[in-house]
C-alpha positions as CSV (number, residue, x, y, z in Angstrom):
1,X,-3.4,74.8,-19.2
2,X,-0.6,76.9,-18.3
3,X,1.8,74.5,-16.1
4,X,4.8,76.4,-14.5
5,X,7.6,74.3,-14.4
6,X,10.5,74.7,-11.9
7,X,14.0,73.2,-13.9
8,X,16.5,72.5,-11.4
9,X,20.4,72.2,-12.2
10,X,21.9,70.1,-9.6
11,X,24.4,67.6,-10.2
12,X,24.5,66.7,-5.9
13,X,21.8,64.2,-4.9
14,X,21.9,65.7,-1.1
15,X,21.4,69.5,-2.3
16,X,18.7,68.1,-4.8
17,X,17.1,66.3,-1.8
18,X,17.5,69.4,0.3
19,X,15.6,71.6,-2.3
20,X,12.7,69.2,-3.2
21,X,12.1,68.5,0.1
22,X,12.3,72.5,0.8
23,X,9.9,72.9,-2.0
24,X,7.0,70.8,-0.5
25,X,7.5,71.9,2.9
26,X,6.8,75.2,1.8
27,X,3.9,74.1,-0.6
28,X,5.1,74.8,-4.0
29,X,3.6,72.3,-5.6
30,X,4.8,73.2,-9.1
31,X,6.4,70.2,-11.0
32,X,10.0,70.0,-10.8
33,X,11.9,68.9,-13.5
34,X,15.7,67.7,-12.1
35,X,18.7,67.6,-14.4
36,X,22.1,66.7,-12.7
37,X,24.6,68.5,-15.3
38,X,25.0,71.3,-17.5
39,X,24.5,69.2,-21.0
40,X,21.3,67.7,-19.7
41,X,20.3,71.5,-18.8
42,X,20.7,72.4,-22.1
43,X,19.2,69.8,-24.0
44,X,16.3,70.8,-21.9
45,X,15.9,73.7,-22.3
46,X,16.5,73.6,-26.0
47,X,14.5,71.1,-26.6
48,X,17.3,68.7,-27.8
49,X,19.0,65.5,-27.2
50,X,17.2,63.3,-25.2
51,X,14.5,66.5,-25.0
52,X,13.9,66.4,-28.8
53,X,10.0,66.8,-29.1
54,X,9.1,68.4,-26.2
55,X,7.2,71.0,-26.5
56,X,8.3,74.4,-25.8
57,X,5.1,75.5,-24.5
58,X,6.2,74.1,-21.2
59,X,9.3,75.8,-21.0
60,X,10.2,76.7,-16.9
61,X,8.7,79.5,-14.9
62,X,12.3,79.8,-13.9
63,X,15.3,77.7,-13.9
64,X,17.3,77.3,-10.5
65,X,20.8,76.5,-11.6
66,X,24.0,75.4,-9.5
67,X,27.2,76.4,-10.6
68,X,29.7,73.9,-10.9
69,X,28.2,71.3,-12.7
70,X,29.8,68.4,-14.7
71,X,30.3,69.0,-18.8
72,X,29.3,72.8,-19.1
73,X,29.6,74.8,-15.8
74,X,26.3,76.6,-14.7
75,X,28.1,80.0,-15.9
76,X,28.1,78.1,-19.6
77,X,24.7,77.1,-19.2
78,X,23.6,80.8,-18.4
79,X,25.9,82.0,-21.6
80,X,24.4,79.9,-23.9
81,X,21.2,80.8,-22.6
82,X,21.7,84.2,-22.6
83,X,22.9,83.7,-26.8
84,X,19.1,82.6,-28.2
85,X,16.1,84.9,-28.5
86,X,14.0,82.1,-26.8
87,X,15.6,81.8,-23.8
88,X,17.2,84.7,-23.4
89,X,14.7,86.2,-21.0
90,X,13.7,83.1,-19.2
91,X,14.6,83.8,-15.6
92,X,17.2,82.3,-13.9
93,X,18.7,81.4,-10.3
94,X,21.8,81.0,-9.3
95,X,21.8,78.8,-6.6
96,X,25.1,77.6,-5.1
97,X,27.4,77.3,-2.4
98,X,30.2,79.7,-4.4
99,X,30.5,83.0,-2.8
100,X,33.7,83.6,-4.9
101,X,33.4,87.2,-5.8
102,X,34.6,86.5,-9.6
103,X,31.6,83.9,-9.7
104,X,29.2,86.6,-9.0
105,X,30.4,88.9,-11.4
106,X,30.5,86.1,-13.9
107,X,26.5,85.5,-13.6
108,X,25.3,89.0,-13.6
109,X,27.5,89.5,-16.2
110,X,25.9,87.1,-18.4
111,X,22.4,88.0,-17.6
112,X,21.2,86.0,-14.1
113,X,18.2,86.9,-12.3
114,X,19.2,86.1,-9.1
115,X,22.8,84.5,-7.0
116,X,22.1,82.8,-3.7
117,X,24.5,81.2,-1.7
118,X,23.2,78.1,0.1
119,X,22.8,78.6,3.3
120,X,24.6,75.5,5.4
121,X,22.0,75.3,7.9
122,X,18.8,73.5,6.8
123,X,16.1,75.9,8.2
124,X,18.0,78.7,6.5
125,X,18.1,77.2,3.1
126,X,14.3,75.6,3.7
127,X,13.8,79.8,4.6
128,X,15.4,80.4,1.2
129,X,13.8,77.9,-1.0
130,X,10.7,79.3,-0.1
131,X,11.4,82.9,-0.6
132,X,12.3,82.0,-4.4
133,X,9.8,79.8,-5.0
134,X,6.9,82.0,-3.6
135,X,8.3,85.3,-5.1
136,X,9.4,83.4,-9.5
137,X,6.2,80.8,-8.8
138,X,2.9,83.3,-8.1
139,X,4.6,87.0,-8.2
140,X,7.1,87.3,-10.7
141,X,5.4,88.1,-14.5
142,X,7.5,87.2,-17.4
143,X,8.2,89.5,-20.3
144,X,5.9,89.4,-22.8
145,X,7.4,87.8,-25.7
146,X,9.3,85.0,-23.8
147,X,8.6,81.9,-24.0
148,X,6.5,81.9,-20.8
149,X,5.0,85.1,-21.4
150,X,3.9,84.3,-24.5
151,X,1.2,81.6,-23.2
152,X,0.0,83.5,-20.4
């Protein structure tokens, strides 16, 4: 069974809240796997650490990753993803409340998907949450050869 995993990177327990909650209200049912810091997001997704043994097969559908995270910054996280033929495709969201133009730059220039700033008002960010889930969770199609794409 294919299972498509949401990771999310979010070291604040309100905007955690705020996204899970988001997620349901909008029906995307997808499990959620929460990690609260950039070392944690890592051994994750590289199957390390407190991760070690599982299985890559259920690697995320797409990872939705805040920037400024304790230990290795989400920018970090992204580089080191960006640095291994595994994950190297596996899409990823930057979702944060930086609109610093040098943050930007930063993620595209290490490979992101996708920046969106948080909106402040909760109907806006619910609006947003559901946008990304509906369009990385059914729509998007993962290269072939990634670990996603592979299974499918």
């Amino acid at each position: 069974m294919d299972r498509k995993l949401i990771l999310l990177v979010e070291d604040n327990p309100d905007d955690e809240a705020l996204t899970l909650r988001a997620l349901r209200r909008n029906n995307i049912l997808n499990e959620v796997i929460v990690v609260r810091d950039g070392a944690e997001a890592l051994e994750y997704l590289f199957a390390a650490g407190r991760y070690a043994g599982r299985g890559t097969e259920t690697d995320p559908q797409v990872v939705l990753l805040d920037l400024k995270l304790p230990k290795f910054s989400g920018v970090e996280v992204l580089r080191r993803l960006r640095a291994e033929e595994r994950t190297r495709r596996t899409p990823v969201v930057v979702l944060t409340s930086s609109q610093e133009e040098r943050d930007v730059v930063d993620c595209y220039n290490h490979g992101v998907n996708s920046y969106v700033c948080k909106p402040i008002d909760f109907k806006q960010f619910t609006d947003a949450v559901r946008q990304l889930g509906l369009y990385w969770m059914p729509l998007n199609v993962p290269p072939p050869g990634s670990a996603r794409g592979a299974s499918q």
